[in-house]
MARBA-3410 file (N, C-alpha, C, O; in Angstrom, 1 decimal):
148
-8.4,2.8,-28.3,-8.1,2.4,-26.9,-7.4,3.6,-26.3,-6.6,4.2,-26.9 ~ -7.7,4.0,-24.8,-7.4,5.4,-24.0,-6.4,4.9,-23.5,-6.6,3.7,-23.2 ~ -5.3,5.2,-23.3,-4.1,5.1,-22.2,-3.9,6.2,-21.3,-4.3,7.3,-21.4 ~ -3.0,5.6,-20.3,-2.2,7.0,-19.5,-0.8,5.8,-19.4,-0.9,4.6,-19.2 ~ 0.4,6.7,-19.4,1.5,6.2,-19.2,2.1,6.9,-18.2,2.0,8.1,-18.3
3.0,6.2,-16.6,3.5,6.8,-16.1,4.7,5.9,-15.6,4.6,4.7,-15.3 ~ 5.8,6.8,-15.4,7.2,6.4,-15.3,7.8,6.6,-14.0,8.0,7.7,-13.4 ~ 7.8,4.9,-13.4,8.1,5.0,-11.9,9.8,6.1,-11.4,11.0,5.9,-11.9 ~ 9.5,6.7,-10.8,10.3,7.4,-9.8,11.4,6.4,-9.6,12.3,6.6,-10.4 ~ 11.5,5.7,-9.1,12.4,4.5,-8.4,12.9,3.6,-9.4,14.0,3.7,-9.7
12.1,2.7,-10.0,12.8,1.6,-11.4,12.9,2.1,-12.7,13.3,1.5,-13.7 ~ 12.4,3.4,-12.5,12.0,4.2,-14.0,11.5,2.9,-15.1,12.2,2.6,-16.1 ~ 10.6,2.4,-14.8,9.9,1.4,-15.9,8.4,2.3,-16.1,8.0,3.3,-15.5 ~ 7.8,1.5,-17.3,7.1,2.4,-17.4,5.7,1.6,-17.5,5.5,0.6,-18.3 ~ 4.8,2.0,-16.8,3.1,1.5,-16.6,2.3,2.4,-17.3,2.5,3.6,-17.5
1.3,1.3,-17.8,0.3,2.1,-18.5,-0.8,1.6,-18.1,-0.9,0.4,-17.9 ~ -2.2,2.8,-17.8,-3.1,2.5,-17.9,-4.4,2.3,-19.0,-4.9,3.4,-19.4 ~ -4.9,0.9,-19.4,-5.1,0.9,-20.9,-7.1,0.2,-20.7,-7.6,-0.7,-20.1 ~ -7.4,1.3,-21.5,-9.0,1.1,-21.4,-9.2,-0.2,-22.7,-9.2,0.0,-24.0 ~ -9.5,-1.4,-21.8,-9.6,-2.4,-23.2,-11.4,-2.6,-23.8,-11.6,-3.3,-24.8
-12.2,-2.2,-23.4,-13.6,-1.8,-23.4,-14.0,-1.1,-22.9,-13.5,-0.4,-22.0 ~ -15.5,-0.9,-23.3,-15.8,0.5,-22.6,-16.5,0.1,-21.2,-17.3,0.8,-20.7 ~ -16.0,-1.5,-20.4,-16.2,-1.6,-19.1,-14.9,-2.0,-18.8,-14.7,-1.8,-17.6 ~ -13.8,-2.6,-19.5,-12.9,-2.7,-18.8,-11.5,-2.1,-19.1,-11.2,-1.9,-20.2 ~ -10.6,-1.9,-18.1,-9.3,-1.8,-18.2,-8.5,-2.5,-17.9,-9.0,-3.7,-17.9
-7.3,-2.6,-17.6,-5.9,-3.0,-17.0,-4.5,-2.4,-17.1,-3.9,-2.0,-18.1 ~ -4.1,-2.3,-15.8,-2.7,-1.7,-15.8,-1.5,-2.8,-16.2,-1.7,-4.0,-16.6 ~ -0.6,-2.3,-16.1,0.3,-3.1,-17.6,1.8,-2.5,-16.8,1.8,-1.4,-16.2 ~ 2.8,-3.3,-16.8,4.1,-2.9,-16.9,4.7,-2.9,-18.4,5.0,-3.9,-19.1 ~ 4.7,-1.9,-18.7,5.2,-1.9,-20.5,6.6,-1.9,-20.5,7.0,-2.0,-21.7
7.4,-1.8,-19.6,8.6,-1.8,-19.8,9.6,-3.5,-20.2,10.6,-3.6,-20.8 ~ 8.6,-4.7,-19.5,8.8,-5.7,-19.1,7.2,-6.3,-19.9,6.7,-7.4,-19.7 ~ 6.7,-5.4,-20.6,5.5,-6.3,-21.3,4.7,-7.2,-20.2,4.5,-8.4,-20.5 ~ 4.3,-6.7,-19.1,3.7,-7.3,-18.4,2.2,-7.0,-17.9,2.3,-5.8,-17.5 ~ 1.2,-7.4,-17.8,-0.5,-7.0,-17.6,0.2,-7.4,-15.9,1.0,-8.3,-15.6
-0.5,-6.4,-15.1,-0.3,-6.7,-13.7,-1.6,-6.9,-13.1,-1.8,-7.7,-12.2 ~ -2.8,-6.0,-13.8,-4.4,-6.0,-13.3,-5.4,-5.6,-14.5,-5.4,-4.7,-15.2 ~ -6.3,-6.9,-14.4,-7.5,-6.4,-15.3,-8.4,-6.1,-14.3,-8.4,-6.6,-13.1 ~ -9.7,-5.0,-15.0,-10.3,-4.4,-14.3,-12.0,-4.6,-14.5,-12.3,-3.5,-14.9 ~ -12.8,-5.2,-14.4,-14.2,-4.4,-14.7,-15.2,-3.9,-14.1,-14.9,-2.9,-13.4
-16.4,-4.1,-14.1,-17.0,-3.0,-13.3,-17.2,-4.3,-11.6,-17.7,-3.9,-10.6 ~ -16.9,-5.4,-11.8,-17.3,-6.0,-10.5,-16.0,-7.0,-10.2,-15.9,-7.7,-9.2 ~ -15.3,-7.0,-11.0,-14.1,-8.2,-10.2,-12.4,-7.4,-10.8,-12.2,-6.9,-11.9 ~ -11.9,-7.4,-10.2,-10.1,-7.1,-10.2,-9.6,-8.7,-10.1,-9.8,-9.7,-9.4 ~ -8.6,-8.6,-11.3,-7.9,-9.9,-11.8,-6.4,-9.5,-11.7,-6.0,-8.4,-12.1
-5.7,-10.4,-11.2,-4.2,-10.5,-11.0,-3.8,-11.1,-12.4,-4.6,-11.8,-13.0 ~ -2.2,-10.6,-12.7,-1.7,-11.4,-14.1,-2.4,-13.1,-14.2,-2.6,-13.7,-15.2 ~ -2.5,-13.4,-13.2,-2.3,-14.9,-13.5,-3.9,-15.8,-13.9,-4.2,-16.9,-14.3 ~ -4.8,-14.3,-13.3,-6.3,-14.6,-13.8,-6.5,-14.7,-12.7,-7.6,-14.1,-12.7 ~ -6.3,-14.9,-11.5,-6.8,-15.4,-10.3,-7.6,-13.7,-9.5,-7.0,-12.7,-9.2
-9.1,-13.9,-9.5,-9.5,-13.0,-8.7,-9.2,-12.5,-7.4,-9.5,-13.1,-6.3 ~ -8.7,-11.3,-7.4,-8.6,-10.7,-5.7,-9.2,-11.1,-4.7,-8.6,-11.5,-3.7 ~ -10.9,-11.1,-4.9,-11.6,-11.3,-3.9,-10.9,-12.4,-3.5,-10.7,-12.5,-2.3 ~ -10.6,-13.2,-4.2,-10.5,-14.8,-3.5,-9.2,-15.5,-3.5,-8.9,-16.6,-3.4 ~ -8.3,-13.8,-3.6,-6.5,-14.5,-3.4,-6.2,-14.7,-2.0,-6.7,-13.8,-1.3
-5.7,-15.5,-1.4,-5.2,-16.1,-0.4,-4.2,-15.2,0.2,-3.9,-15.5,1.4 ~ -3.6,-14.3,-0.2,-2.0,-13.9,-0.2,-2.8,-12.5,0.4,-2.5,-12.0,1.6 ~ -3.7,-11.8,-0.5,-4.4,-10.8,0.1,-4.7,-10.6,1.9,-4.8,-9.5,2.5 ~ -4.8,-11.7,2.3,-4.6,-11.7,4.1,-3.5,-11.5,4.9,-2.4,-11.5,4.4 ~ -3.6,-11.2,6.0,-2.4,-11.2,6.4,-2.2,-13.0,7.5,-3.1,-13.9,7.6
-1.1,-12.9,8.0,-1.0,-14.1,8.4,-1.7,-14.6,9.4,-1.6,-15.7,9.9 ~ -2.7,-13.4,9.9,-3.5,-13.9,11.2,-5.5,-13.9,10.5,-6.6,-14.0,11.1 ~ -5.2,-13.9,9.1,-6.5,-14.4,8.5,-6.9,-13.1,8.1,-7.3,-13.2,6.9 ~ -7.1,-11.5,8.8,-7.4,-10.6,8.4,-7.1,-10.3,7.7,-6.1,-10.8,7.2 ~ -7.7,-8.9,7.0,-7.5,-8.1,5.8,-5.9,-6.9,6.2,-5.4,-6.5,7.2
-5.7,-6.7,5.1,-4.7,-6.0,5.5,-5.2,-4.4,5.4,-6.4,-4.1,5.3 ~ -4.6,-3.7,5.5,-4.7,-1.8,5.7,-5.2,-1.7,4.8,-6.3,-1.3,4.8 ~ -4.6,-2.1,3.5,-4.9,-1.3,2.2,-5.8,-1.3,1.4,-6.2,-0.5,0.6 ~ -6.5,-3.0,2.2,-7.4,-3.4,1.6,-9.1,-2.3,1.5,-9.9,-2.2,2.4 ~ -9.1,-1.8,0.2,-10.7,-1.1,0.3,-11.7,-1.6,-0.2,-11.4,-2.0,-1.4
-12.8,-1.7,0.2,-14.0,-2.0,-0.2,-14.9,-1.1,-1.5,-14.8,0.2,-1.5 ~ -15.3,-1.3,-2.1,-15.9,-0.2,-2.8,-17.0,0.2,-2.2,-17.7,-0.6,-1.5 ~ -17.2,1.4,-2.4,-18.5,2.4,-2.1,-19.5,2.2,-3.2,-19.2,1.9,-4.3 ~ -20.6,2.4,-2.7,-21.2,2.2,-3.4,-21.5,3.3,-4.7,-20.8,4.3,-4.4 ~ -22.2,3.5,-5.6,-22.5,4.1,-6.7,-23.4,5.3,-6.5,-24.5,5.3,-6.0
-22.4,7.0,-7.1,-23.4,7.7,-7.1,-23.7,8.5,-8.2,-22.7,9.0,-8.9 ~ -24.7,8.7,-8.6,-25.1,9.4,-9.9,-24.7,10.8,-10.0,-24.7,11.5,-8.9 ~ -24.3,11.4,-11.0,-24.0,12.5,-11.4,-24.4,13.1,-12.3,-23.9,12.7,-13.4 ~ -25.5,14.4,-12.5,-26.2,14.9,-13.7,-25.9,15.7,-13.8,-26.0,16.7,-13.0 ~ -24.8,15.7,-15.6,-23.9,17.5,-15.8,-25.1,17.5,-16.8,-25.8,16.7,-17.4
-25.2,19.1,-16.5,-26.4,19.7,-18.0,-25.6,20.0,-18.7,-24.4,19.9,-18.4 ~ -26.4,20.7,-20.2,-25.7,20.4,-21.2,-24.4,21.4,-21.4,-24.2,22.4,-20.7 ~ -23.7,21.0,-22.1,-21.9,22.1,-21.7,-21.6,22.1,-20.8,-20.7,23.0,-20.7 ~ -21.9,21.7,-19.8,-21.3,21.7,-18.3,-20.4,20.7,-18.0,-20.0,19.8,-18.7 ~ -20.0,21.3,-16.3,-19.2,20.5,-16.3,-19.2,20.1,-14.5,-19.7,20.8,-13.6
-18.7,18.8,-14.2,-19.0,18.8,-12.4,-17.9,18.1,-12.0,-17.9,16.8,-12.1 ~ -16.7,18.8,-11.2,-15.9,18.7,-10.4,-15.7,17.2,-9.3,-16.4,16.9,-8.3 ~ -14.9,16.7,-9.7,-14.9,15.3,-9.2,-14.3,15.3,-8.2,-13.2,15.8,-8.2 ~ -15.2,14.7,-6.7,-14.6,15.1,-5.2,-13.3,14.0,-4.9,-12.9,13.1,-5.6 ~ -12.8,14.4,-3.8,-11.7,14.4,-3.9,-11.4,12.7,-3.2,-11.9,12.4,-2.1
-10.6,11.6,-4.0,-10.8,10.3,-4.2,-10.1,10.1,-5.0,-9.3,11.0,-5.5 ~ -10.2,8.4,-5.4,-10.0,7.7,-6.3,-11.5,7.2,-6.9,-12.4,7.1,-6.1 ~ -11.7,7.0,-8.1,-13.1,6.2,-8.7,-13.2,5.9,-10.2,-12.9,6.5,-11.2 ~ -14.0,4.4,-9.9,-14.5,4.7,-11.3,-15.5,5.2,-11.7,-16.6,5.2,-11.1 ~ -14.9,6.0,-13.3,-16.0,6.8,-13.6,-16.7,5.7,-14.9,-16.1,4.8,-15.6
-17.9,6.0,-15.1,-18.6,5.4,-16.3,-19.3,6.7,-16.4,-19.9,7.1,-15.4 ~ -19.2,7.5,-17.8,-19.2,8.4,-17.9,-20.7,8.5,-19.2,-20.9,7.7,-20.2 ~ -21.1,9.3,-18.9,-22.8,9.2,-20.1,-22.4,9.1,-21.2,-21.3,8.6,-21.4 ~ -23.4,9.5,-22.3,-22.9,8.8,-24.2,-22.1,10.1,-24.3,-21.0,9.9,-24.8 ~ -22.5,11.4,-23.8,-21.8,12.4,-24.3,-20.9,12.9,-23.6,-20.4,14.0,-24.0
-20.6,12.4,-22.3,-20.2,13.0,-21.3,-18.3,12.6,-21.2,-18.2,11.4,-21.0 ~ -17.3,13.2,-21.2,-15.6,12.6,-20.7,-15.0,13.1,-19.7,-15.3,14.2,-19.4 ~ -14.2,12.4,-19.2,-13.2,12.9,-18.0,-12.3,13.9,-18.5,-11.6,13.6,-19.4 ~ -12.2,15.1,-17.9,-10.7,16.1,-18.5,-9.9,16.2,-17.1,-10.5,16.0,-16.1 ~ -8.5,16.7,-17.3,-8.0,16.5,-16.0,-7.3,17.7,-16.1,-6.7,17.9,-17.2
-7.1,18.7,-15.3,-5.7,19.8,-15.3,-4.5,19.5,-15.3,-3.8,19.2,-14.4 ~ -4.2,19.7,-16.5,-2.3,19.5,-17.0,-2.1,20.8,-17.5,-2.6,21.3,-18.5 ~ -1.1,21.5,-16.7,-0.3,22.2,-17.2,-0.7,23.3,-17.6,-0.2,23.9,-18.6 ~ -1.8,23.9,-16.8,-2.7,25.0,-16.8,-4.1,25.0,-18.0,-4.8,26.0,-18.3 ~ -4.1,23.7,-18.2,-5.4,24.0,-19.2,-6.0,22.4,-19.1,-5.2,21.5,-18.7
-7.2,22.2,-19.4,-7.9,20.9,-19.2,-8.1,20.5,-20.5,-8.5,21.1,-21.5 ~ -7.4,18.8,-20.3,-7.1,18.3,-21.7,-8.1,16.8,-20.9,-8.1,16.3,-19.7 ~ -8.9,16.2,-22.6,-9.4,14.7,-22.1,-8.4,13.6,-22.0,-7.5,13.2,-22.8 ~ -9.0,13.3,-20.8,-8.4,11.6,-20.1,-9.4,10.7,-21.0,-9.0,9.5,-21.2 ~ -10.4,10.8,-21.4,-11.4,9.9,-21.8,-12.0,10.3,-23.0,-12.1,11.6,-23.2
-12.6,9.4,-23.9,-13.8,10.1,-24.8,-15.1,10.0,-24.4,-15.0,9.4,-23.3 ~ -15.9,10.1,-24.5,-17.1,10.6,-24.4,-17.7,8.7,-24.1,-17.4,7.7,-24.7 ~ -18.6,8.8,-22.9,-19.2,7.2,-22.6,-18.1,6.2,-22.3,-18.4,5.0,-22.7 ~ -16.8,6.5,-21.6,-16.3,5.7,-21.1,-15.9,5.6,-19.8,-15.9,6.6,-19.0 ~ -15.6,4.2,-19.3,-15.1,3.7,-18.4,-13.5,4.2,-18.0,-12.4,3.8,-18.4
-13.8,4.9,-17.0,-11.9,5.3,-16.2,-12.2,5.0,-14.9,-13.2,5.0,-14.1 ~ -10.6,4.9,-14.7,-10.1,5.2,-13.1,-9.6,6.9,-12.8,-8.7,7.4,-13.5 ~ -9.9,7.6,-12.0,-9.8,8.7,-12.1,-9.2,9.0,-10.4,-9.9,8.9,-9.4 ~ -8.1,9.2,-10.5,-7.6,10.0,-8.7,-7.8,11.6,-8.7,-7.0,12.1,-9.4 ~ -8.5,12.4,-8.2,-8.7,13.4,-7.9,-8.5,13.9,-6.6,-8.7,13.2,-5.6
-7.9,15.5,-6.6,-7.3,16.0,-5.8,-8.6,16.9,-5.4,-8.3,17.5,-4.3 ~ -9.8,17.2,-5.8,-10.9,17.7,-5.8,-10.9,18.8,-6.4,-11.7,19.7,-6.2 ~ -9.8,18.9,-7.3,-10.0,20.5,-8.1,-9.0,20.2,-9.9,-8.8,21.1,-10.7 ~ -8.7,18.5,-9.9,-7.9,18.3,-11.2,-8.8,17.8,-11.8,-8.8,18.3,-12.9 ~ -9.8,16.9,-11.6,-10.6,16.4,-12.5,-12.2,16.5,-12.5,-12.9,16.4,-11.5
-12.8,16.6,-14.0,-13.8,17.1,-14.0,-14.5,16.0,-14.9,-13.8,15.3,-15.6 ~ -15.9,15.9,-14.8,-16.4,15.4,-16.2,-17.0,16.4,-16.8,-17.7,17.1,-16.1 ~ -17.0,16.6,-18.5,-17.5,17.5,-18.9,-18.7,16.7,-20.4,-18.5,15.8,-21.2 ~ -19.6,17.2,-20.3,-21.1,17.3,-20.8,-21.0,18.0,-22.4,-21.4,19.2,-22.5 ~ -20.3,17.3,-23.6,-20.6,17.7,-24.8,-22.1,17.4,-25.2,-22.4,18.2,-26.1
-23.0,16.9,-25.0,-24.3,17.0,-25.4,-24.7,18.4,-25.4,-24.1,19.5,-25.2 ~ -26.2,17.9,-25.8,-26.9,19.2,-25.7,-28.0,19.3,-24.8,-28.7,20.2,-24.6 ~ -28.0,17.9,-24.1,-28.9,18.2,-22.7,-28.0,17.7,-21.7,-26.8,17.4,-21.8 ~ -28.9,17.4,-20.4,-28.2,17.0,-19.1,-28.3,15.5,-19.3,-29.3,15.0,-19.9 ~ -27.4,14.8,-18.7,-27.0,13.1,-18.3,-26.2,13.0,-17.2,-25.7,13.8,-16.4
-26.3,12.0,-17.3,-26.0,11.2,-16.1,-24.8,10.4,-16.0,-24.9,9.5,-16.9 ~ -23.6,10.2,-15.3,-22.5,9.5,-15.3,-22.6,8.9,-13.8,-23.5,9.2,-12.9 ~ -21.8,8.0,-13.6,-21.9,7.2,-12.7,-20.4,7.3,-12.0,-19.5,7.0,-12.7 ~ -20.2,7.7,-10.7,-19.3,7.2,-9.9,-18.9,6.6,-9.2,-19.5,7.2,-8.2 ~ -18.1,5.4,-8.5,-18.1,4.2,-7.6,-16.9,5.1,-6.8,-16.0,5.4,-7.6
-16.7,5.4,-6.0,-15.3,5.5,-5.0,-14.4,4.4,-4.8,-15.0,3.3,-4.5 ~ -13.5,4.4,-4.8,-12.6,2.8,-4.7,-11.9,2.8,-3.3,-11.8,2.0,-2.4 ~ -11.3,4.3,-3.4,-10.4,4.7,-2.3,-10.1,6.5,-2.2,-9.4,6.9,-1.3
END
């Protein structure tokens, strides 16, 4: 199972993001042992199970949506050939990434994997930290959704 751990600024607790299949995740308060969001490729769940689409609280008090609220974009294909690699534009998304294909991200002057090879991430890109990169030996195809 993939994680990423990051340590809030402000409450210094600490969240992880945890790939529980290769379609779903959820973010987690680990400091407090708490799941805050499960993820898959078509519905977002609050701790309590209760779907986003259809939380009540998500409105604001005059029935609309609020600012933050994003829609997803819809799905676009991406074909790295083989050893290659193709620059993820600048966003949030999920990636479902080919059988051979992983997310690497720029840390610290060198590109290290966020993902193994054919999985499902959430990926924030600045349009120049994250890439997917093509271990096969021919070209495939990964999938990206924009979230935000």
């Amino acid at each position: 199972m993939g994680k990423i751990r990051v340590v809030g600024d402000a409450s210094k607790k600490e969240y992880q993001l945890l790939e529980e299949t290769a379609s779903e995740f959820k973010i987690k308060n680990a400091t407090d042992a708490v799941d805050i969001l499960k993820v898959d490729s078509t519905t977002v769940t609050d701790a309590s199970g209760v779907k986003l689409s259809s939380h009540g609280s998500r409105h604001r008090a005059d029935g609309a949506d609020p600012e933050w609220y994003v829609p997803f974009g819809s799905d676009t294909t991406v074909t790295v050939s083989a050893g290659g690699t193709y620059t993820i534009p600048k966003g949030m998304y999920y990636v479902k990434c080919g059988e051979n294909t992983k997310v690497q991200i720029y840390i610290g002057g060198a590109w290290a994997d966020l993902t193994t090879t054919g999985a499902l991430a959430l990926v924030a890109s600045d349009g120049s930290n994250a890439r997917l990169y093509n271990t096969g030996t021919a070209g495939e195809s990964s999938t990206l959704r924009r979230v935000a």
